[in-house]
BANUKOL-223679 format. One record per residue (C-alpha): y, z, x; residue number from 1. Coordinates in steps of 0.02 Angstrom, whole numbers, plus 50000, padded with zeros to 5 digits. Example, Ala and Ser with C-alpha at 12.3 -4.5 7.8 and 13.67 -1.06 7.14 Angstrom:
BEGIN
Y,Z,X,resi
49775,50390,50615,1
49947,50357,50684,2
END
This chain:
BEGIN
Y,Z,X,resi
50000,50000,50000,1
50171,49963,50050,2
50301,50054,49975,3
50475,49939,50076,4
50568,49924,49931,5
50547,50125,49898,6
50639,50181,50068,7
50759,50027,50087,8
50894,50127,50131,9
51018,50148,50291,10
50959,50297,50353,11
50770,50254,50361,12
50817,50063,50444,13
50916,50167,50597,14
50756,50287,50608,15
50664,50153,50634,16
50761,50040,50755,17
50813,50194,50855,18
50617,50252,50901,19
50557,50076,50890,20
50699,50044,51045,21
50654,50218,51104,22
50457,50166,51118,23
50404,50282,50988,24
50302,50276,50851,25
50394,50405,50691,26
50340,50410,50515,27
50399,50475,50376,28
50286,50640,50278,29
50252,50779,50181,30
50343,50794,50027,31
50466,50663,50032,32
50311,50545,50023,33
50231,50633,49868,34
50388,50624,49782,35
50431,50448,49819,36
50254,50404,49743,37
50276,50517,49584,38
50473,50450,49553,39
50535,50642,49585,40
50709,50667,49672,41
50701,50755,49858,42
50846,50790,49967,43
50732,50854,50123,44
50667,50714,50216,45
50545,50740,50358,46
50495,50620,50498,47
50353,50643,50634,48
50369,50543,50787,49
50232,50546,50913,50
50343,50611,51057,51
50531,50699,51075,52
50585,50740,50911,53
50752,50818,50983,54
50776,50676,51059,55
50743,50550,50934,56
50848,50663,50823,57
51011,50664,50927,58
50988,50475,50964,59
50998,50440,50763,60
51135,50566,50737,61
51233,50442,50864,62
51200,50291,50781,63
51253,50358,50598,64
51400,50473,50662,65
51321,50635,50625,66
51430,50759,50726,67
51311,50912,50712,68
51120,50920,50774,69
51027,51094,50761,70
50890,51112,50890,71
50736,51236,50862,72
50676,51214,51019,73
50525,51333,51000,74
50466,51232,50881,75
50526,51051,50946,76
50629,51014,50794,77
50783,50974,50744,78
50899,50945,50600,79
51057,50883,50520,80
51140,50851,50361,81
51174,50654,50310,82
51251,50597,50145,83
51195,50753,50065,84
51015,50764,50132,85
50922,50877,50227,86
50837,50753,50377,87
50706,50847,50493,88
50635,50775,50653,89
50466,50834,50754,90
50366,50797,50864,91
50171,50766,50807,92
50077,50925,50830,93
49929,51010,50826,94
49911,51207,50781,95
49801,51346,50795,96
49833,51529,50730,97
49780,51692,50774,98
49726,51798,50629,99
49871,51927,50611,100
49995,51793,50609,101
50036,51653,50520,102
50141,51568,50660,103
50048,51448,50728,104
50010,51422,50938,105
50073,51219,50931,106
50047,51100,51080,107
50065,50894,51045,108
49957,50805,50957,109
49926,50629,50848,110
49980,50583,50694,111
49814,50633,50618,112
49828,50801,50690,113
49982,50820,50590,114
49925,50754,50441,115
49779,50893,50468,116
49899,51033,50475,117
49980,50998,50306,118
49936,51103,50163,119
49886,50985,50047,120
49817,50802,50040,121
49956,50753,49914,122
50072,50812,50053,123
49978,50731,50191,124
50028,50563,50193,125
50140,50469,50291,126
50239,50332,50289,127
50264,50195,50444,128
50425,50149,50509,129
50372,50030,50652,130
50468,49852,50593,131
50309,49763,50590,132
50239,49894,50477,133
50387,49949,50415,134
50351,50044,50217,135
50140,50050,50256,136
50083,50213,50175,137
49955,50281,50298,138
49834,50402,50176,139
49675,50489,50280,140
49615,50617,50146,141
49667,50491,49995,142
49824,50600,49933,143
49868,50444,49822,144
49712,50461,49713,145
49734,50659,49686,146
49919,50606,49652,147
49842,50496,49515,148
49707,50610,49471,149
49838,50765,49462,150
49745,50860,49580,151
49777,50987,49732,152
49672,51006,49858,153
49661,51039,50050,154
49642,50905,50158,155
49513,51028,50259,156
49405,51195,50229,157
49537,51287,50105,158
49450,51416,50179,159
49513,51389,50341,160
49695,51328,50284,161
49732,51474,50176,162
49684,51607,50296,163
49773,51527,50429,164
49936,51519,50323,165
49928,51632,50173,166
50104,51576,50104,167
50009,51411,50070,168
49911,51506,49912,169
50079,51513,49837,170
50120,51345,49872,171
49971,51284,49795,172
50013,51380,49640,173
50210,51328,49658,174
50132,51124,49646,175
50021,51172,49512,176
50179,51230,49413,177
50305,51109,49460,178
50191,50957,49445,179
50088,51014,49308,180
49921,51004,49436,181
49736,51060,49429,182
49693,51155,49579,183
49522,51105,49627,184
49385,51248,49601,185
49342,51278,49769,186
49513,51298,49823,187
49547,51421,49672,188
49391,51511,49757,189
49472,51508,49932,190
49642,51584,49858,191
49563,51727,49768,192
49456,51772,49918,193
49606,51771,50031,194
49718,51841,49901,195
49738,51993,50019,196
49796,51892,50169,197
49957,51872,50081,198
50004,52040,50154,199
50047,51948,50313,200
50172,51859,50232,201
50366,51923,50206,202
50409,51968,50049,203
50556,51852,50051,204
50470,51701,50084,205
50330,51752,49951,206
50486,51784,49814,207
50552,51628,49884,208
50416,51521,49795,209
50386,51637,49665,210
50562,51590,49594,211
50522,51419,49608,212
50368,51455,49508,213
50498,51531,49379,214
50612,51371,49376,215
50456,51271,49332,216
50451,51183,49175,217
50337,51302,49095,218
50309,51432,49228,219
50168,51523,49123,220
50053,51388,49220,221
50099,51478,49377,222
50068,51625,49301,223
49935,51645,49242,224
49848,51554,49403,225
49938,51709,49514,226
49860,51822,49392,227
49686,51740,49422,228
49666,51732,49579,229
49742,51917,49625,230
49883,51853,49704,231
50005,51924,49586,232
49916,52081,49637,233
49958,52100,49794,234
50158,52104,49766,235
50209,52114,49583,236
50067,52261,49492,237
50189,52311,49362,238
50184,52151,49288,239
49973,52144,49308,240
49992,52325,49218,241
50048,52231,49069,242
49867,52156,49053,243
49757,52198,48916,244
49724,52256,48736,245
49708,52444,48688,246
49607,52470,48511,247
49585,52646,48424,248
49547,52682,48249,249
49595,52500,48209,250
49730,52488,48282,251
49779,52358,48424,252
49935,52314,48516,253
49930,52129,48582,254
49912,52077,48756,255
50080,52128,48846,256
50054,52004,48993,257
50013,51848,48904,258
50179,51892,48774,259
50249,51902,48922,260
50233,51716,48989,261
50256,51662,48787,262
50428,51737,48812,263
50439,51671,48973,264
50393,51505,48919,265
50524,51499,48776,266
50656,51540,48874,267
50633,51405,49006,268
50627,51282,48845,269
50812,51346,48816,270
50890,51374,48988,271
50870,51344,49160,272
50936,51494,49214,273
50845,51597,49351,274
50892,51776,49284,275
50896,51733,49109,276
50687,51704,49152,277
50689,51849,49249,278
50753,51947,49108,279
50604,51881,48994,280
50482,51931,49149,281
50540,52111,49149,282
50589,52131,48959,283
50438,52239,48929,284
50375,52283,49114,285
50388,52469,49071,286
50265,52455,48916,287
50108,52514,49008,288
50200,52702,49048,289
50278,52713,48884,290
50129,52672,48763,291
50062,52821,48667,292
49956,52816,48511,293
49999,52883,48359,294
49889,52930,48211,295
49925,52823,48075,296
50043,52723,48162,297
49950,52635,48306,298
50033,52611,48474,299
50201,52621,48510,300
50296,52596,48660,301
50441,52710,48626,302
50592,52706,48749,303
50515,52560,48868,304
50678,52468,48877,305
50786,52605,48932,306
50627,52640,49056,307
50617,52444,49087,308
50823,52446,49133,309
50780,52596,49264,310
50618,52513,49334,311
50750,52360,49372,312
50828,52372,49516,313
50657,52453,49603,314
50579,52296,49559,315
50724,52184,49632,316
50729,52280,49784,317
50536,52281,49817,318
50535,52096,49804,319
50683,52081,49916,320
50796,52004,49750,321
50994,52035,49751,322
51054,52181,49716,323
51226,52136,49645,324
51306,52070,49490,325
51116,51953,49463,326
51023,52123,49445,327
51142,52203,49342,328
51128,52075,49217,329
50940,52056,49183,330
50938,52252,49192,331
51081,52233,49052,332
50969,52099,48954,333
50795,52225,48972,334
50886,52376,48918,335
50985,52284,48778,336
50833,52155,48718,337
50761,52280,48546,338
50942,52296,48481,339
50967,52108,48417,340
50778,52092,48339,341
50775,52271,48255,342
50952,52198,48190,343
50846,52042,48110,344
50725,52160,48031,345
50827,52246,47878,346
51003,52224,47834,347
51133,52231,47970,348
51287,52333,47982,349
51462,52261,48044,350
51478,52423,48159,351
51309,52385,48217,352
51345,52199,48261,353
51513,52252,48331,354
51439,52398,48462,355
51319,52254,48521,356
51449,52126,48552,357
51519,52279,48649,358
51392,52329,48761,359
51324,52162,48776,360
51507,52073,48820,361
51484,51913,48927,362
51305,51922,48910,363
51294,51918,48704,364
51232,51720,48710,365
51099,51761,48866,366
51051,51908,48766,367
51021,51819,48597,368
50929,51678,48692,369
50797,51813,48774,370
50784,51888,48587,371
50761,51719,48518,372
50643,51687,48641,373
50551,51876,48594,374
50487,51816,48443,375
50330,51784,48466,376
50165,51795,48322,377
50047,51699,48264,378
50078,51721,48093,379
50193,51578,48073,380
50275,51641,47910,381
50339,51803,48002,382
50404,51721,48159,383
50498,51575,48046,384
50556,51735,47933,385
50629,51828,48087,386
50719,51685,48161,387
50801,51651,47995,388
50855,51804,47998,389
50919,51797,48178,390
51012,51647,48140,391
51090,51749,47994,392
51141,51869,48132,393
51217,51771,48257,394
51341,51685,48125,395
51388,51871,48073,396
51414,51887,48258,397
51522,51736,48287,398
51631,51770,48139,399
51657,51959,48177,400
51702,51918,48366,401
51819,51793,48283,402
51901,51918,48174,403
51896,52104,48287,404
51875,52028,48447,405
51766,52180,48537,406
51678,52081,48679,407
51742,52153,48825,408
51903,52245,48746,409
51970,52389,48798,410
52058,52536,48688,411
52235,52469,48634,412
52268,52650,48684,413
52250,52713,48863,414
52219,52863,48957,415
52395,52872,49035,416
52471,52843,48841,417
52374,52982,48766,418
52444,53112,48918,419
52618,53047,48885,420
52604,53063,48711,421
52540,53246,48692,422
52604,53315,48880,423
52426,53328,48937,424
52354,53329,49129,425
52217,53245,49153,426
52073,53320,49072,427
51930,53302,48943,428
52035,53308,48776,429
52111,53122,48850,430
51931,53058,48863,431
51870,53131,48670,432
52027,53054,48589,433
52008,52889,48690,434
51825,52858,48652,435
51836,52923,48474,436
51984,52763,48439,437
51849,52645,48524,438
51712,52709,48416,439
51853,52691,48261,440
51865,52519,48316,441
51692,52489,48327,442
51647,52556,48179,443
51770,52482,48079,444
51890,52632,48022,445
52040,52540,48107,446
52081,52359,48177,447
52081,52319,48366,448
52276,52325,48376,449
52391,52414,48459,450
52501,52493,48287,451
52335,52546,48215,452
52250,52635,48348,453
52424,52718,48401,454
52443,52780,48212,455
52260,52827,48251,456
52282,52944,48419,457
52438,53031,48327,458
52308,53083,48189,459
52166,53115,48324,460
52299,53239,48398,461
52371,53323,48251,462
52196,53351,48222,463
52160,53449,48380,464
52336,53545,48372,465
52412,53432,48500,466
52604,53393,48489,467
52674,53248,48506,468
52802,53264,48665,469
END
């Protein structure tokens, strides 16, 4: 196969002239050829010459005016940035690894001793850029027909290429996700029995394709193929807590894990956002401490999202996530995620609706997407009842932000106001009358305006035998 008319572009003609005049022989690989054969966008292009790759690199970044090279000499690379892409240059290679590492020993090698080292066969190929060969895909382990058959595989033992690079179990999951892929049994086999060789691994490049795992399309796939083979074990056991079905006197709860990836699922459907599907991941992670059973009643889960919001950050920290204004949020969307559905569920309040447009602020329409996303049954009748209902809710919502806009607001009356007013220091009578005119807000007793809620604080004061100064 000759795929020409697939890489006719400037920056693959001056690869090729430039080693082709340099005597060597480079190829382009890994990804950037799977994706060129499945139509997919990639902005990291790779090329292998058999040779200097620094070389080779700065000799190209001459010809098309690249004014920056970076040189990983260690590991005879080198990079730079052109028209928006990522290009990579090495020299071919061949590896071995010692078992407590996953950095391999590399000395030179063929092109078929790079192709050996890739993780998969779909990522194995490469394509020539000699100008009598110019666009021939070069295929050893027949990547094309698992790209046609859907299929990931290694193109040696799996055995072998998972222990010597544990991140590659993830990756194999990651492709599975992203491409919508079978693994092939006997690499599933090789994962799960090397699950534990993950600990080798840093935890940030292990959440590093576990977030791309979340972007996925539907990232239950990945899921649920972590979860089989024990991987998810080995870094993320709160979620593999949620597994399972408890039944007592009749009573069962349903499976907390697999609601989980339903939730997760209908979010992605909705929005791309990373935290937003974080948000769904961690919505009920603290349902396995919280569950009690109650005679009568079944199981209940009582307090897990206040439980959830505290078992947050822990979670982001662990798994080497940010801990800024991205944590805060999904630990805003876990602890807040019961109030909008138990709003859906009997007839709702305008104080209610206005306290949650209050403590949700910014984050109302992320919030209202997760709780969307939350209802989940199979009795089709209740879920199309409940999201009637939640439709119902958000236009209540709309029109009273409309009317007392409470997102975000802050008491017409202030601290420094209230001392002035009454000849107070500061001290806790300031905070009772300031909170009690937001909760009058909230709760409807007087408008969000300054006349009202000053008229309000006089009467708040006379109240508590304050004079006005």
């Amino acid at each position: 196969m000759n795929l020409r008319h697939k890489i006719d572009k400037r920056l693959f003609h001056v690869i090729s002239e430039v080693s082709h005049s340099m005597g060597l022989e480079t190829y382009a690989v890994g990804g950037m050829v799977r994706d060129i054969l499945l139509g997919r966008s990639n902005k990291d292009f790779d090329f292998v010459t058999i040779g200097n790759g620094l070389a080779l690199a700065e000799a190209c970044a001459n010809v098309l005016q690249v004014k920056k090279v970076t040189y990983y000499k260690n590991y005879g690379t080198a990079a730079f940035h052109y028209r928006g892409n990522d290009v990579e240059f090495v020299g071919a290679r061949k590896e071995s690894y010692r078992p407590e590492s996953r950095n391999p020993e590399v000395v030179p090698g063929t092109l078929r001793d790079d192709q050996l080292r890739r993780d998969f066969t779909i990522n194995a190929m490469a394509i020539d850029l000699h100008p009598d060969r110019f666009g021939d895909l070069i295929d050893p382990f027949d990547g094309l027909i698992d790209l046609e058959k859907k299929l990931i595989q290694t193109p040696t033992d799996p055995e072998v290429t998972f222990s010597d690079d544990p991140l590659r179990m993830m990756r194999a999951v990651r492709f599975a996700a992203q491409l919508e892929f079978e693994i092939l049994p006997d690499c599933l086999a090789a994962i799960t029995r090397n699950a534990e060789r993950l600990g080798i691994i840093s935890q940030e490049r292990i959440t590093t394709e576990l977030n791309k795992i979340i972007l996925s399309k539907k990232p239950s796939i990945g899921f649920k193929l972590l979860f089989d083979t024990q991987l998810l074990h080995q870094f993320f056991p709160e979620m593999v807590k949620l597994q399972g079905v408890s039944k007592r006197e009749g009573f069962a709860h349903k499976d907390n894990f697999y609601h989980t990836l339903e939730v997760l699922d209908n979010v992605a459907e909705s929005s791309n956002d990373l935290w937003l599907r974080w948000s769904a991941i961690l919505h009920d992670i603290a349902k396995p401490p919280t569950k009690r059973f109650e005679a009568g009643i079944g199981w209940t889960f009582h307090g897990h999202e206040d439980l959830g919001a505290r078992m947050t950050p822990k979670i982001f920290e662990r798994l080497k996530l940010p801990l800024d204004t991205t944590m805060k949020f999904v630990q805003k969307l876990v602890q807040l995620h019961l109030r909008p559905i138990a709003l859906t569920k009997s007839e709702v309040s305008d104080s209610a609706l206005r306290r949650l447009l209050f403590d949700a602020g910014d984050d109302i329409d992320a919030l209202m997407v997760l709780c969307k996303a939350d209802i989940t049954s199979k009795n089709e009748l209740k879920v199309k009842k409940y999201l009637k209902n939640y439709e119902h809710v958000i236009e209540k919502l709309v029109a009273l932000e409309e009317k007392d806009r409470v997102r975000n607001f802050q008491p017409p009356v202030s601290g420094e106001l209230i001392m002035k007013t009454f000849g107070l220091n500061p001290c806790a009578k300031v905070g009772v009358i300031k909170n009690a005119i937001k909760d009058a807000i909230l709760d409807g007793v007087i408008e969000n305006n300054d006349d009202q809620a000053f008229q309000y604080m006089l009467k708040l004061g006379s109240d508590m035998g304050l004079e006005r100064c």
